[in-house]
mmCIF file as gemmi writes it, N, C-alpha and C atoms, coordinates in Angstrom:
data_model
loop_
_atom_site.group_PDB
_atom_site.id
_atom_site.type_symbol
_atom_site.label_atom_id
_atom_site.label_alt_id
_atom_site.label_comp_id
_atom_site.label_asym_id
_atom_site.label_entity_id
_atom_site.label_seq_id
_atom_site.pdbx_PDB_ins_code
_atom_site.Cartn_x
_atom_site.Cartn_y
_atom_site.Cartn_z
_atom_site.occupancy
_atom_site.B_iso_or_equiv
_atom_site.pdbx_formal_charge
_atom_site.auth_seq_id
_atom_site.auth_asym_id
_atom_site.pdbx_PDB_model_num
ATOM 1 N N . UNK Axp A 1 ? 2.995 12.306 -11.515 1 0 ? 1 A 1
ATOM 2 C CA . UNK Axp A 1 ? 1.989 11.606 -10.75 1 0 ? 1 A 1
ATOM 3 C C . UNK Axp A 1 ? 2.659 10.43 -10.027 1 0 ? 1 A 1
ATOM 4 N N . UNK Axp A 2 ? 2.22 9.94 -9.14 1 0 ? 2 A 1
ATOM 5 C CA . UNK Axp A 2 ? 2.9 9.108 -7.899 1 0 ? 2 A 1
ATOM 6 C C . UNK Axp A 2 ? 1.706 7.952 -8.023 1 0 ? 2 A 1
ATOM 7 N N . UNK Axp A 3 ? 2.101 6.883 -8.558 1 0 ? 3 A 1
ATOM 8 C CA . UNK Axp A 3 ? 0.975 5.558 -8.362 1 0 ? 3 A 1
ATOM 9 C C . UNK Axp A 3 ? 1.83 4.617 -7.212 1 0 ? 3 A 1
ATOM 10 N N . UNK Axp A 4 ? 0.462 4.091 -6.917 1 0 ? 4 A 1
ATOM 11 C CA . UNK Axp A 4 ? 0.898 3.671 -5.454 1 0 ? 4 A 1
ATOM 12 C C . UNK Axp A 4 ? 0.713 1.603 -6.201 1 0 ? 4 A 1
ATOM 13 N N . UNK Axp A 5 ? 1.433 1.185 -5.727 1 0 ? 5 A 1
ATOM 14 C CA . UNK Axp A 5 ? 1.524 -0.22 -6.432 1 0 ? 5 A 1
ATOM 15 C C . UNK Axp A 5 ? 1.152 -1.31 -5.406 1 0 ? 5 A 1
ATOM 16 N N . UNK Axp A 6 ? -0.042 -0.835 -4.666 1 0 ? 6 A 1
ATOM 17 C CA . UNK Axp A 6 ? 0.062 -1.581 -3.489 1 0 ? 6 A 1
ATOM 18 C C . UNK Axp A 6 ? -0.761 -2.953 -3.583 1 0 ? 6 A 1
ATOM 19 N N . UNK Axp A 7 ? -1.765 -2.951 -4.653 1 0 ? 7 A 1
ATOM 20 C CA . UNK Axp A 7 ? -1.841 -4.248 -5.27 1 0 ? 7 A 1
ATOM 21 C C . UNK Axp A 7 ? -1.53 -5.317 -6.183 1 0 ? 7 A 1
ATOM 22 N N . UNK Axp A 8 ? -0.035 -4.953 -6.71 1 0 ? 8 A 1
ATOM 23 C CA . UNK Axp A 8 ? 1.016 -5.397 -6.966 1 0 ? 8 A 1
ATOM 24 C C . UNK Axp A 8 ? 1.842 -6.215 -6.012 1 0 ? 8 A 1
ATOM 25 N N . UNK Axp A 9 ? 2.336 -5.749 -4.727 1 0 ? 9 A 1
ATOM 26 C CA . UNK Axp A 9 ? 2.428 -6.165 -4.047 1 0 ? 9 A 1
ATOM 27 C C . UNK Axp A 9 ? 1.483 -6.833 -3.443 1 0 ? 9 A 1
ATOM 28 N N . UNK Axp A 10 ? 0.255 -6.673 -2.78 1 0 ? 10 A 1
ATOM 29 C CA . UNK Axp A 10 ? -0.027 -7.968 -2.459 1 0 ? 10 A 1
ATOM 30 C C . UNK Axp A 10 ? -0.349 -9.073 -2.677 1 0 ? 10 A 1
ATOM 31 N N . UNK Axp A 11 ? -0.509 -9.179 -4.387 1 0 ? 11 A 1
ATOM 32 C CA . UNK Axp A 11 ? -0.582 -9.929 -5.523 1 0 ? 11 A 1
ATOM 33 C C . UNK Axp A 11 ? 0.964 -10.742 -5.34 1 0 ? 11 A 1
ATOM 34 N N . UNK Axp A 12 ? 1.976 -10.407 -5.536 1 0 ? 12 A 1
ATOM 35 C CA . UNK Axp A 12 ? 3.614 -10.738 -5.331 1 0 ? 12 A 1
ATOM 36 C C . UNK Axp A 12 ? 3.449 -11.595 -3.917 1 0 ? 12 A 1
ATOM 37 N N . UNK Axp A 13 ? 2.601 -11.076 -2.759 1 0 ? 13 A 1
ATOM 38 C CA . UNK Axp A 13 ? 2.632 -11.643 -1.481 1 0 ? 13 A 1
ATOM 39 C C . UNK Axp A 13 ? 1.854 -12.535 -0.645 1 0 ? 13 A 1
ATOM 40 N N . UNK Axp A 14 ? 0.447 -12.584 -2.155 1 0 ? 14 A 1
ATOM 41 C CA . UNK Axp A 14 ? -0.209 -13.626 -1.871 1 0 ? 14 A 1
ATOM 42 C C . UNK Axp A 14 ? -0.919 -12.878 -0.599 1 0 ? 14 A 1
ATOM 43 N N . UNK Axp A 15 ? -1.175 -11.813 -0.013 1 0 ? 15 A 1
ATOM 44 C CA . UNK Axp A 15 ? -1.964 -11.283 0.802 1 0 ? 15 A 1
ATOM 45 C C . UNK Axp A 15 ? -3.404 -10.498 0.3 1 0 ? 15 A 1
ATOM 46 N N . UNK Axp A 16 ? -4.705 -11.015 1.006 1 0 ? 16 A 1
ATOM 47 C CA . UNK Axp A 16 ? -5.947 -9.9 0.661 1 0 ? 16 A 1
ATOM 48 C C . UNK Axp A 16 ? -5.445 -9.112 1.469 1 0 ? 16 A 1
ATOM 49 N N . UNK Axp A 17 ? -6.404 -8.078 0.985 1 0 ? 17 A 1
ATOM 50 C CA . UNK Axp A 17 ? -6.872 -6.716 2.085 1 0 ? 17 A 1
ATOM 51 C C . UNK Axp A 17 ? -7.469 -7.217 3.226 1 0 ? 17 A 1
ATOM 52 N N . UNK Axp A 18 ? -7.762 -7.787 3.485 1 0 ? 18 A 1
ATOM 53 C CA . UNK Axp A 18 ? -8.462 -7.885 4.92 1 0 ? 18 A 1
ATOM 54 C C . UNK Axp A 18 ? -7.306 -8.446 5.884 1 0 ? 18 A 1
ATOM 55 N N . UNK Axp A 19 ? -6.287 -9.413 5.021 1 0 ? 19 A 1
ATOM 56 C CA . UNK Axp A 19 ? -4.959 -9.666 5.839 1 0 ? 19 A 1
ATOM 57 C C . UNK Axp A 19 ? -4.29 -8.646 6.353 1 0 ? 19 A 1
ATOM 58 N N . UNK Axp A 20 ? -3.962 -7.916 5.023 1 0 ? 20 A 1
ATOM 59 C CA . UNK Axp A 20 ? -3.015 -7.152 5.596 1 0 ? 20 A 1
ATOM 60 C C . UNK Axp A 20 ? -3.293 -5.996 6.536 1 0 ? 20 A 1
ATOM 61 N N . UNK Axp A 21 ? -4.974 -5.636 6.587 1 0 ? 21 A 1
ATOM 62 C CA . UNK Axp A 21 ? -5.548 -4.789 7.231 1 0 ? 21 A 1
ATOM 63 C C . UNK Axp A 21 ? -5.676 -5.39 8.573 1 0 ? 21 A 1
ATOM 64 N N . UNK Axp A 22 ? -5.253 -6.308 8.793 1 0 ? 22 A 1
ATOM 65 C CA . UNK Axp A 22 ? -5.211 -6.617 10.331 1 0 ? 22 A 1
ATOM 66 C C . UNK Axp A 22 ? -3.811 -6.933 10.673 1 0 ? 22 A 1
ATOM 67 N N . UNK Axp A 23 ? -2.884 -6.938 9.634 1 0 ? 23 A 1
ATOM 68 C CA . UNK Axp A 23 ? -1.318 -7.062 10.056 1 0 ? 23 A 1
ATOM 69 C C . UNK Axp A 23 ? -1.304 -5.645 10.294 1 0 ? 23 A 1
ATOM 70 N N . UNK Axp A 24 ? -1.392 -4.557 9.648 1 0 ? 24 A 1
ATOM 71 C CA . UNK Axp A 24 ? -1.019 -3.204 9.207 1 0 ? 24 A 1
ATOM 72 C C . UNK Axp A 24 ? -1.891 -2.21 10.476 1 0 ? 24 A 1
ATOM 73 N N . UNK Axp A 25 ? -3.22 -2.797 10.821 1 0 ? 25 A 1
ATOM 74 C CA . UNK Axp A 25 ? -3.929 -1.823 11.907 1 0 ? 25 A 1
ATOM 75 C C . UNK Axp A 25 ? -4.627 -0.899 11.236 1 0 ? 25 A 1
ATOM 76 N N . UNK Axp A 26 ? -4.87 -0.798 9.456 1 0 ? 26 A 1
ATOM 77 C CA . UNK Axp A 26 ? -5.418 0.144 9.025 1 0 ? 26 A 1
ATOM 78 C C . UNK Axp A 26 ? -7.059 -0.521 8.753 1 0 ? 26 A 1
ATOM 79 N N . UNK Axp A 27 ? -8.217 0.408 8.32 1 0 ? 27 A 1
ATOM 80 C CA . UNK Axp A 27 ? -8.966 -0.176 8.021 1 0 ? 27 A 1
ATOM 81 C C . UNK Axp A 27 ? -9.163 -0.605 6.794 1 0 ? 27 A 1
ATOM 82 N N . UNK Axp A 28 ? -9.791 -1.94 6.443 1 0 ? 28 A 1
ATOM 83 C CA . UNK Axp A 28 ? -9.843 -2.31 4.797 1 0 ? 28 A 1
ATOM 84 C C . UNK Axp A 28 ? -10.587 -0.981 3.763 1 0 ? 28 A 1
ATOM 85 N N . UNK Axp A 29 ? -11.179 -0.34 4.442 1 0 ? 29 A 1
ATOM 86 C CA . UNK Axp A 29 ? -12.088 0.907 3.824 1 0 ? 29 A 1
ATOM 87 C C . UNK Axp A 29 ? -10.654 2 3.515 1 0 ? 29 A 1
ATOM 88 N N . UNK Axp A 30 ? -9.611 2.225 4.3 1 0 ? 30 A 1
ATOM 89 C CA . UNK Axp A 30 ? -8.89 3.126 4.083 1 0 ? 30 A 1
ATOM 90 C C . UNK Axp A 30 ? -7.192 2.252 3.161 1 0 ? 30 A 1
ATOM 91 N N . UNK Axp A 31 ? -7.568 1.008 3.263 1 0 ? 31 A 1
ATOM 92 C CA . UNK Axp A 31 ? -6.29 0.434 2.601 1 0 ? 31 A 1
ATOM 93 C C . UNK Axp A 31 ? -6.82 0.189 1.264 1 0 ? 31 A 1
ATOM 94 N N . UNK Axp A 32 ? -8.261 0.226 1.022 1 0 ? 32 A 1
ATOM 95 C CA . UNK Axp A 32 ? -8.597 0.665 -0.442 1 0 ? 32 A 1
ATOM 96 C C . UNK Axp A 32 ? -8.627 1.89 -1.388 1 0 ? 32 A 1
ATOM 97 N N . UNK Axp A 33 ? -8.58 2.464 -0.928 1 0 ? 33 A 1
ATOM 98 C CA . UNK Axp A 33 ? -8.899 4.002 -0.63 1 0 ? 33 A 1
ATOM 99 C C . UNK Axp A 33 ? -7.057 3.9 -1.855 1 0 ? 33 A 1
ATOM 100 N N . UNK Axp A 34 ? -6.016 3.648 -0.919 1 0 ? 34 A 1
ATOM 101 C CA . UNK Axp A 34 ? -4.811 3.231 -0.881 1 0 ? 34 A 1
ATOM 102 C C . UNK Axp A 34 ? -4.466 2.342 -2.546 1 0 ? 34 A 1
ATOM 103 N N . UNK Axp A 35 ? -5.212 1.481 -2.15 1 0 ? 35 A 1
ATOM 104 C CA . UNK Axp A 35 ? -4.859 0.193 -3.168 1 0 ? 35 A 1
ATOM 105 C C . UNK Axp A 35 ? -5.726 0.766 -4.915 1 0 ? 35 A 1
ATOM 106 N N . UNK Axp A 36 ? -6.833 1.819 -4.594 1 0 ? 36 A 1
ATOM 107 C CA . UNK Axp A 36 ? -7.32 2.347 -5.566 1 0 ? 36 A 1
ATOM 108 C C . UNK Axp A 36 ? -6.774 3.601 -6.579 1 0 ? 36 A 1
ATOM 109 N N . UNK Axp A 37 ? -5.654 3.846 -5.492 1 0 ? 37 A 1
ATOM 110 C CA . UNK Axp A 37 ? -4.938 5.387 -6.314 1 0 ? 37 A 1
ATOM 111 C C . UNK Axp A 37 ? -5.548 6.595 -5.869 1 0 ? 37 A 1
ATOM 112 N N . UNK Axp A 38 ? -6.357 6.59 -4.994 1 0 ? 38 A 1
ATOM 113 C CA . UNK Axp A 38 ? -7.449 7.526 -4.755 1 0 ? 38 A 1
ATOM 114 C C . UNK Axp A 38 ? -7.517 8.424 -3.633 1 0 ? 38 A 1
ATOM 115 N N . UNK Axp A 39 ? -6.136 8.013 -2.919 1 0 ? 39 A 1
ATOM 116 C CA . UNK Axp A 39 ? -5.668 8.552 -2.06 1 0 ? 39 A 1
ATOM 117 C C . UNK Axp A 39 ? -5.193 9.86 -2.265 1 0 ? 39 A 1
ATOM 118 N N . UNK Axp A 40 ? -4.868 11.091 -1.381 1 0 ? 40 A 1
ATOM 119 C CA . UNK Axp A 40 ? -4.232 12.404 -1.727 1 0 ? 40 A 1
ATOM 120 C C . UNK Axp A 40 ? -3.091 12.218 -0.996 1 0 ? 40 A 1
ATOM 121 N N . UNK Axp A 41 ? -2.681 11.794 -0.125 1 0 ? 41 A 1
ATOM 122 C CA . UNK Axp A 41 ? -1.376 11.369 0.847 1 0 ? 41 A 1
ATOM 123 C C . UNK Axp A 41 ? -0.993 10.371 1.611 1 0 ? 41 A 1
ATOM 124 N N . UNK Axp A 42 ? 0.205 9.582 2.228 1 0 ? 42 A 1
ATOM 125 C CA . UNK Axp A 42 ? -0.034 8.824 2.939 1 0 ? 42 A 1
ATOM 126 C C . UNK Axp A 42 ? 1.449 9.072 3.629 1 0 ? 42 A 1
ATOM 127 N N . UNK Axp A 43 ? 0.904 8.796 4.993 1 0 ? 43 A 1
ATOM 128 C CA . UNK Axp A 43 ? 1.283 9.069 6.039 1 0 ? 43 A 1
ATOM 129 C C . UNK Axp A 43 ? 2.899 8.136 6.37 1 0 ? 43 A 1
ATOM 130 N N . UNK Axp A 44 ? 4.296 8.606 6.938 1 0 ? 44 A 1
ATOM 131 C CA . UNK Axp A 44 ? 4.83 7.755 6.605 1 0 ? 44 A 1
ATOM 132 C C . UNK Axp A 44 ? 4.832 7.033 7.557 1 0 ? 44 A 1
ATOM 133 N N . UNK Axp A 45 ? 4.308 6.786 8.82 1 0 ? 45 A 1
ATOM 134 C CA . UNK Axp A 45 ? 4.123 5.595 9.505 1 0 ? 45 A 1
ATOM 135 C C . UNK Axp A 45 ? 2.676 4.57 8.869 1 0 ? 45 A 1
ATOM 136 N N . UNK Axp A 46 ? 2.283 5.474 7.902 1 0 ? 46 A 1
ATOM 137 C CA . UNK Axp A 46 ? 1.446 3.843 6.815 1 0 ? 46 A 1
ATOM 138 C C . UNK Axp A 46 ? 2.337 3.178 6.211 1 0 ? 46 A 1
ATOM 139 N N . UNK Axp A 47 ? 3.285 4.176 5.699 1 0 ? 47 A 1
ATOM 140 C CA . UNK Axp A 47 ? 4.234 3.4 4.523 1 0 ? 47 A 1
ATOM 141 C C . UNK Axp A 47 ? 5.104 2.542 5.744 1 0 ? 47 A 1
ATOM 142 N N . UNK Axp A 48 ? 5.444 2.976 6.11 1 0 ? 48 A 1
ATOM 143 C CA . UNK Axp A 48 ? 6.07 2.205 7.179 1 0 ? 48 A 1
ATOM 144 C C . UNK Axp A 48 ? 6.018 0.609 7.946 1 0 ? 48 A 1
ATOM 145 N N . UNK Axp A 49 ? 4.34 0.565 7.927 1 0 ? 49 A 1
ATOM 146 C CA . UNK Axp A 49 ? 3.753 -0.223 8.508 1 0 ? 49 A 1
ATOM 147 C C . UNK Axp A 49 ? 3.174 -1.32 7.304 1 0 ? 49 A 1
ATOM 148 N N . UNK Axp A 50 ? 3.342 -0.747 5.806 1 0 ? 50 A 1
ATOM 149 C CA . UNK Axp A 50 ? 3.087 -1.426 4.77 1 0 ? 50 A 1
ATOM 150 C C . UNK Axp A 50 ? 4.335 -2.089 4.152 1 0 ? 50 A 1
ATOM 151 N N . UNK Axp A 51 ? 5.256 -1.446 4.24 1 0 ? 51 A 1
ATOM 152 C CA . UNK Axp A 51 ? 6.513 -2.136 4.384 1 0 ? 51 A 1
ATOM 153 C C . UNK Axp A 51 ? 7.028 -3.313 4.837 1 0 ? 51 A 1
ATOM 154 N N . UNK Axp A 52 ? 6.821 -3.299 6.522 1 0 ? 52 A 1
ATOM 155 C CA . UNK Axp A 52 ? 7.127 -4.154 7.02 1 0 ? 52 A 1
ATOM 156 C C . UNK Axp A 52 ? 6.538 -5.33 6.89 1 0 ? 52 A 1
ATOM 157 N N . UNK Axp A 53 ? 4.631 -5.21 6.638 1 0 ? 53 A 1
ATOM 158 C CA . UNK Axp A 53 ? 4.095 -6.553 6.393 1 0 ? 53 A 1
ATOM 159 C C . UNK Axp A 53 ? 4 -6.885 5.274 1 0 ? 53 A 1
ATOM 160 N N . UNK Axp A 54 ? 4.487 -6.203 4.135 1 0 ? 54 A 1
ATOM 161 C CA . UNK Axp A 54 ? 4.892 -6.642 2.69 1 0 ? 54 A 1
ATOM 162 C C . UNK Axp A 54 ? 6.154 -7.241 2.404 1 0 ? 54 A 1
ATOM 163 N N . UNK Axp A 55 ? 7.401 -6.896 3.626 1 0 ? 55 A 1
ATOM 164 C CA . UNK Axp A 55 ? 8.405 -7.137 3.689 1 0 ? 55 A 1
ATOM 165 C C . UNK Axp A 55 ? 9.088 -6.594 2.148 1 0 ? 55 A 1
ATOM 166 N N . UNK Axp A 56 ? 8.747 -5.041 1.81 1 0 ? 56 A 1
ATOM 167 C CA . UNK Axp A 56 ? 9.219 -4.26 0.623 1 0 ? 56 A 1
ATOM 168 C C . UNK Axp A 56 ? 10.145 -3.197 1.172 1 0 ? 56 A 1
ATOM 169 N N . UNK Axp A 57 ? 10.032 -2.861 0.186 1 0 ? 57 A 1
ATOM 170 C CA . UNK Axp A 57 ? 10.981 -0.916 0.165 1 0 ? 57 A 1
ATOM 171 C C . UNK Axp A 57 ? 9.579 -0.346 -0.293 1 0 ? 57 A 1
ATOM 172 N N . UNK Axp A 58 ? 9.805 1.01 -0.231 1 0 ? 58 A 1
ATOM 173 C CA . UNK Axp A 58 ? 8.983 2.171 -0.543 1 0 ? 58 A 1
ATOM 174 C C . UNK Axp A 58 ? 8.939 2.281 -1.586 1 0 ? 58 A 1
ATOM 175 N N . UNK Axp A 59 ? 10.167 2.134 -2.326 1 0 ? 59 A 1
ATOM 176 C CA . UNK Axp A 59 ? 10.181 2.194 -4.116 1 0 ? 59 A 1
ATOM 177 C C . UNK Axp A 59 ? 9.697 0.744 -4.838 1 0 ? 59 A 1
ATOM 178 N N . UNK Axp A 60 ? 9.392 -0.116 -3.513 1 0 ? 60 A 1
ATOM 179 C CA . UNK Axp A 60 ? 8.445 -1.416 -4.229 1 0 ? 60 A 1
ATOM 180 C C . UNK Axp A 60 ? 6.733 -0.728 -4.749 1 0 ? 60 A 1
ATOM 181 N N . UNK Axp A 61 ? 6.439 -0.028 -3.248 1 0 ? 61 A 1
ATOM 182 C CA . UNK Axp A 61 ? 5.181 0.549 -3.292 1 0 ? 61 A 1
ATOM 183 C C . UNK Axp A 61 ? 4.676 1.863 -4.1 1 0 ? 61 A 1
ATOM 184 N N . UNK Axp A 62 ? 6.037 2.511 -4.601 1 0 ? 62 A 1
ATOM 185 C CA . UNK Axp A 62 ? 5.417 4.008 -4.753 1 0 ? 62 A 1
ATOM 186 C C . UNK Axp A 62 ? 6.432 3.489 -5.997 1 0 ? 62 A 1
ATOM 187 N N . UNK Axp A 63 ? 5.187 4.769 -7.468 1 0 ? 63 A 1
ATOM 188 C CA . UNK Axp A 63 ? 6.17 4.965 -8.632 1 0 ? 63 A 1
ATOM 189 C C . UNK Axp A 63 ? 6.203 6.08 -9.17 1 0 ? 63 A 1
ATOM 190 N N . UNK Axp A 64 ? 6.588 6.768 -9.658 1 0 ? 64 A 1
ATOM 191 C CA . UNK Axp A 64 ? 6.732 7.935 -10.727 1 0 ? 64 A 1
ATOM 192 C C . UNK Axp A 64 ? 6.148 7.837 -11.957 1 0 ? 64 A 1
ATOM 193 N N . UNK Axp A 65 ? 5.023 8.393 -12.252 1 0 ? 65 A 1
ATOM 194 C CA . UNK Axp A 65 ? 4.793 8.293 -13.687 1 0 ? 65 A 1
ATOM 195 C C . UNK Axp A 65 ? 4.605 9.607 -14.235 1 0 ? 65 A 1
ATOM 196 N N . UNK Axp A 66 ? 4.789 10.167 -15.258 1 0 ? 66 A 1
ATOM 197 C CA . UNK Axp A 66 ? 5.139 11.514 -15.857 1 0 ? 66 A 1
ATOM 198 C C . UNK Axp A 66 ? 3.057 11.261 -16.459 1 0 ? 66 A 1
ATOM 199 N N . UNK Axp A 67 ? 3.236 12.42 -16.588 1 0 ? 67 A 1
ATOM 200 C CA . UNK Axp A 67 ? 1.444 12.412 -16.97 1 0 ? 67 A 1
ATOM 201 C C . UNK Axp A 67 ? 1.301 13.378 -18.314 1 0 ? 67 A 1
């Protein structure tokens, strides 16, 4: 299973969702979606774009967990 740590990071960055949803261009409805685990995929110009305004790596955001 693949957990997405994306409120980890913005916890680490001191950013809400509504920030980064206007740094990032996504909507707060779909960066929860995101931040909830509840997602089925993400696109890599999201990761991309979550990156840059997290100022992370991908392996900040994404983890491996055996289930």
């Amino acid at each position: 299973m693949i957990r997405i740590q994306l409120d980890v990071m913005m916890a680490k960055r001191k950013m809400s969702l509504n920030e980064l949803s206007k740094t990032v261009g996504i909507t707060p409805a779909n960066l929860s979606i995101l931040k909830n685990e509840k997602a089925k995929a993400v696109r890599f110009t999201t990761l991309d774009a979550l990156c840059k305004a997290l100022d992370c790596q991908p392996g900040d955001l994404l983890e491996y967990v055996e289930e």
